[in-house]
Structures are given as C-alpha cells and as structure tokens.
GUVEX-568894 format. One record per residue (C-alpha): x, y, z. Coordinates in pm, whole numbers, padded with zeros to 5 digits, always signed. Layout:
! residues N
XYZ...
This chain:
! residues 253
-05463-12479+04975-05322-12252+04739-05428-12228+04349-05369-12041+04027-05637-11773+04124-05476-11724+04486-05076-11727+04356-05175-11505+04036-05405-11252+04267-05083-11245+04528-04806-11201+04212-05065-10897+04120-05050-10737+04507-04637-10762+04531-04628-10632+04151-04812-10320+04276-04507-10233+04503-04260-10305+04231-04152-10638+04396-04099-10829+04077-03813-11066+04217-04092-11151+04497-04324-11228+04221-04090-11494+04061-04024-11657+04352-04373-11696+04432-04379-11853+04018-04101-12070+04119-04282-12185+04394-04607-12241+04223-04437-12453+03967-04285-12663+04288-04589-12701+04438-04737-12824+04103-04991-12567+04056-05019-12473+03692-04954-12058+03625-05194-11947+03327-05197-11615+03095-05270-11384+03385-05034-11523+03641-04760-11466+03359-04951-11132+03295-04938-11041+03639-04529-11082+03640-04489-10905+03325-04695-10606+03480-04480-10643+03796-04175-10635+03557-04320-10324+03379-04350-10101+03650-03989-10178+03783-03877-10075+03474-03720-10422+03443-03770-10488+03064-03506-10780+03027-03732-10959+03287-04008-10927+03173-03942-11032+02820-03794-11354+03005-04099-11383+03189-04293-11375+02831-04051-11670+02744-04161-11881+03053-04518-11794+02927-04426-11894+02588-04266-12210+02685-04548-12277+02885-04734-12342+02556-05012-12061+02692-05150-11810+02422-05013-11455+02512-05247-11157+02469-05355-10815+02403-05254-10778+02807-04927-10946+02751-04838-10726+02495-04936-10438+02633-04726-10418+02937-04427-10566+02713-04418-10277+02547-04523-10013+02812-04205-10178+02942-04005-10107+02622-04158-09778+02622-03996-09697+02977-03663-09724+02875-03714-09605+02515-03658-09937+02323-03799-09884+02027-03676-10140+01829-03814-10445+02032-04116-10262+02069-04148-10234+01707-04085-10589+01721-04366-10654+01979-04600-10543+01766-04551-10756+01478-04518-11058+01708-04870-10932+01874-05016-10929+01535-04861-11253+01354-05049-11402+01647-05324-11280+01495-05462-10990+01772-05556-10670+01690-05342-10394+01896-05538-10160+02015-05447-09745+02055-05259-09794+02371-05039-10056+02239-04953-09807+01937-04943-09484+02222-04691-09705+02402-04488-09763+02099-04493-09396+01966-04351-09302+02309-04102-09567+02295-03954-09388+02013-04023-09028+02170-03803-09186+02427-03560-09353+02188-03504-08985+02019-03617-09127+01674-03888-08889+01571-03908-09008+01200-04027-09408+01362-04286-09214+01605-04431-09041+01283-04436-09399+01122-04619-09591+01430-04860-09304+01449-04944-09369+01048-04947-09743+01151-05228-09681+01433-05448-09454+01228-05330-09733+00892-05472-09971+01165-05824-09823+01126-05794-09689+01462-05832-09341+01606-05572-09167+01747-05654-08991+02083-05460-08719+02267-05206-08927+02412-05092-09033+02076-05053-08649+01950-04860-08547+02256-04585-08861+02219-04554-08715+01839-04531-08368+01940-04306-08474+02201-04108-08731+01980-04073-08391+01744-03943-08176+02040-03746-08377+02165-03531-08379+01874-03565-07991+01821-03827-08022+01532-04035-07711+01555-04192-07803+01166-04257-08212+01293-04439-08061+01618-04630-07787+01413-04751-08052+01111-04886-08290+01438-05022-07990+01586-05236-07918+01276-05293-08264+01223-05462-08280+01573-05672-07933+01513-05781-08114+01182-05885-08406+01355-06079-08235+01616-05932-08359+01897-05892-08146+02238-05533-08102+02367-05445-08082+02695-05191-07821+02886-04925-08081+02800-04952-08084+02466-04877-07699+02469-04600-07784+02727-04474-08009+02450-04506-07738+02144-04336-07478+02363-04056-07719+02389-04011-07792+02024-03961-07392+01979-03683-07408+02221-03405-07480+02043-03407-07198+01836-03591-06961+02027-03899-06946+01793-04090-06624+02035-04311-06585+01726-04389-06960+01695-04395-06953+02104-04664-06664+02120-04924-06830+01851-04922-07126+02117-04947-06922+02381-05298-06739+02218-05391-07068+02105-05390-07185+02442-05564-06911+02600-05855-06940+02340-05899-07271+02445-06082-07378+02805-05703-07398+02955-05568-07143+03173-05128-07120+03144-04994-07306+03476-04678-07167+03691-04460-07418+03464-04627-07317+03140-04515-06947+03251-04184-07101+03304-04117-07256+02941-04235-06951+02735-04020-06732+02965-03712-06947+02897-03759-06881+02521-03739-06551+02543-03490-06520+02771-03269-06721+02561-03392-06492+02272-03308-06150+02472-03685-06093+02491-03772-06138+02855-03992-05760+02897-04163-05913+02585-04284-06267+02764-04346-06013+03064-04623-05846+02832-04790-06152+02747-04790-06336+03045-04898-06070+03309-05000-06374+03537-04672-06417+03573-04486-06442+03936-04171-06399+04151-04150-06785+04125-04182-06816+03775-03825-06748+03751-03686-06949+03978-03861-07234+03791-03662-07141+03484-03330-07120+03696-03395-07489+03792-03503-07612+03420-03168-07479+03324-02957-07626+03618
C-alpha cells in the first residue's frame, strides 16, 4: 500500500526528469486515495516545478501547500525562488523573501544568491546591489557565488564602475574568485572596450592559481578587437590559438 513516504520519494524521482505535470497527477491521486501529502511531498513538486522552469506552477503548488494548512520552509522557499531566479523575476522573489521571513525563518546565503541572480537576470543591477547588502545586513557571509551574480548583475547592464566596486569588495573580503568571476569582469568592460580595465583583469588573473581558458582568450580578444587592438591582446595572451577566434566569431553571431 502506498503512503506519504512512497508518493513523496516517487514525486522526487519524476521531478528529477523535469516531469512536473507527472508529479501532480501523482498529488491528485494521493489526495484520491486519501493519503495525506506533507511539507516534502509539496517540496518535492515545487523542486520538480523549479527545474522545469515552471514558476507559475510552482507558486500554485506552494498554494496547495498553503491551503493544506502545512508550515512551508527554508526548502520551500528555496526552490521558489531558484524558480524566480530562472526566469529573472525579481520582484516575486523579493517578495519570497519577506514572506520566508514574516514566517519567522532565517534565509540562508543561497536563498539571498538566488535572489541576487534573479535580479542579474531581471537586468536591475541597483536591486542585486540591495539584496547583496540585505544578505551581508542579514549577518551572513557572502560567498563567491554571491560576488559573481553582482559582478554579473553589473555587466550585464554595461557597468564597468558597479563590477569594479564588487570586485574590490570581494578582494577586501578575502574571498577567492573563480575563472567566472573574471569571465564576468571581462564582460562588464565590453561595452566600451575598456583594454586597460581588460588587461588589469587579465594580470590579476594570472597572479592568481587560475590559468586563462580557450573562452577566457575569447572575451579579452573581443575587446580589443572591438577597440582596433587585436596585435595588442595577441601580446598578452601568447597562449592564444587558431580557435580562439572562431570562438569570438560565434559570441558575436
């Protein structure tokens, strides 16, 4: 005979391959069948919901749970607004958040993370600088996920000064970055071809334990192309290959 456990454990397995409609049918059915879903056979759907990028499902899903009269939690909330995050809705993420704390939890880094990407996503730089004051407000420590949404928020919007004050911010706090995070600064010199601002990254990031990749050839070379520089990136980045330009070609295509 079936129970919570089994239905919630089987919700979980067809929520790995994205199969949230399966997943509500098999809620439906456990409602039917009279056996009572709890917080993690709700969390299970919601995480099933997340992953298909289905975000107007899975807040309905949180409804049921509401409804349900069950307590949601730090899980709950967490792939709520992964889900927000997905599709850059920032607003309702924002929204999330209070809601997760007016029910008195504490959100936790990757809630914030998932929020400060949101608005990476949502092309509102300004709101990821404000989450990422809320997390560290919050008496919590940001890691390197939560500098490369801000850097990325930042480049996204063509802020070379945004990325650079998050850069320093993350020197100042110690905290490692990852080729990424240079992938991300590179970006925010884009838009106006910053070579000068594009080669202190580019010694920063051989001074560190990382070693330039094919595609972190590729994004420096693109600046100075656009800049009418290309012998100069040439110069700096001897490791550079036949290929490296044909990544380029495709960036800009």
């Amino acid at each position: 005979t079936a129970d919570t456990v089994t239905c919630s454990t089987l919700i979980s397995a067809v929520g790995k391959g994205k199969r949230w409609d399966l997943g509500l049918q098999l809620l439906t059915r456990m409602k039917d069948e009279g056996i009572a879903p709890n917080v993690v056979t709700y969390n299970a759907l919601i995480s099933s919901c997340e992953k298909a990028s289905r975000l107007e499902e899975a807040m309905a899903v949180f409804a049921l749970l509401v409804d349900d009269q069950l307590q949601p939690d730090l899980i709950s909330y967490s792939a709520l607004l992964s889900a927000c995050e997905k599709v850059g809705e920032w607003e309702r993420a924002w929204w999330l958040l209070d809601q997760c704390k007016a029910e008195g939890l504490s959100p936790d880094v990757i809630l914030y993370n998932a929020l400060i990407s949101a608005c990476d996503k949502g092309q509102v730089p300004d709101k990821a600088l404000a989450a990422f004051d809320a997390l560290e407000g919050a008496g919590l420590t940001p890691d390197v996920v939560s500098y490369s949404s801000l850097i990325s928020a930042f480049a996204t919007a063509g802020d070379k000064h945004g990325a650079e004050a998050a850069w320093q911010r993350m020197k100042e706090a110690g905290v490692a970055p990852t080729l990424a995070v240079f992938h991300e600064l590179f970006r925010a010199c884009q838009a106006e071809c910053d070579t000068a601002r594009a080669s202190s990254y580019l010694a920063e990031l051989r001074a560190s334990a990382l070693q330039p990749s094919p595609f972190t050839c590729a994004l420096v070379l693109a600046i100075f192309q656009e800049a009418g520089e290309e012998d100069a990136a040439r110069e700096l980045m001897p490791e550079m290959d036949a290929g490296t330009s044909t990544v380029v070609k495709v960036m800009k295509s």
